[in-house]
N, C-alpha and C positions, 0 to 999 in steps of 0.2 A: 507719543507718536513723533516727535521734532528727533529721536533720535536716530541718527543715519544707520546705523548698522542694526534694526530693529528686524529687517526684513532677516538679517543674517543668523539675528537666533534664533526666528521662525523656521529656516531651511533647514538644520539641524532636523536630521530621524532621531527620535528616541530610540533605543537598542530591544527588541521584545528579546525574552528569553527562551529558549530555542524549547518545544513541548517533550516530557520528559520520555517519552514514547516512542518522537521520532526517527530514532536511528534504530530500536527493533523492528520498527513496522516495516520501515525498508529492507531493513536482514530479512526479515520473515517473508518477505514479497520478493526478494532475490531468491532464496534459498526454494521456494514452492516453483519457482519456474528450470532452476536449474538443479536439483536436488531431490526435494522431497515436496509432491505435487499437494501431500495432506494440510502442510502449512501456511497453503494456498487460502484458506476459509480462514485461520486464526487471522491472517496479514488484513484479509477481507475486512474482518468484522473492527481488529483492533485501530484497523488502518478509517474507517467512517468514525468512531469513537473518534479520535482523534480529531480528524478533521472538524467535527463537531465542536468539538471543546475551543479549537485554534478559533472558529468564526466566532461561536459565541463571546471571547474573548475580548473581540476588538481591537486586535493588534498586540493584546500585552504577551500572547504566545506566538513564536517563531515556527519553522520546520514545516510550512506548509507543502513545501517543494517537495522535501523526504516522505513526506507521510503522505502526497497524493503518487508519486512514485511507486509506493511499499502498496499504496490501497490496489493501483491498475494492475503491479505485476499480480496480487493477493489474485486477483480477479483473472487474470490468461493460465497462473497457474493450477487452479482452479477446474478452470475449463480444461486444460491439459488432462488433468489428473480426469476427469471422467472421459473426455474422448479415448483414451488411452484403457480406461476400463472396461469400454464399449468394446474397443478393439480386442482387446483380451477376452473379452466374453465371448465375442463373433470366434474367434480363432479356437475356444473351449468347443465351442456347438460347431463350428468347422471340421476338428478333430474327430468330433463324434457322429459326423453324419456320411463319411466313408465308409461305416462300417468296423474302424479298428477298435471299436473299445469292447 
């Protein structure tokens, strides 16, 4: 402990290594909100797996940024994708209750 610079190689961060997941689960949680609403549940599910693994960890996995990102878009996209089914179904039975079919 008499050495002066001791406190200096306690402040050093150890480097975690970035979780091997993280940059699909944000693809997949980008792509479900401006794309394809269906990859909204894979982003979902792959995007908690993830997050999972990173806490359990304890610091030795990175990407928690990307992979809480990739989980929230998984989750609006998601919800996109069924409002949007709703609305297509109301507009089927819309179609159908004028009389034209």
């Amino acid at each position: 402990m008499n050495d002066p610079y001791y406190w200096q190689e306690q402040a050093v961060p150890s480097q975690a290594v970035e979780h091997p997941q993280a940059t699909t689960v944000l693809l997949l949680g980008v792509l479900s909100v401006f794309c394809c609403g269906a990859l909204g549940p894979v982003a979902w599910v792959l995007g908690k797996r993830a997050m999972d693994q990173i806490e359990a960890s304890q610091g030795a996995l990175g990407g928690r940024t990307q992979v809480l990102v990739g989980y929230i878009l998984g989750v609006v996209g998601t919800i996109l994708m069924a409002l949007i089914g709703i609305l297509f179904f109301l507009m089927v039975l819309g179609g159908n209750a004028d009389g034209n079919a």
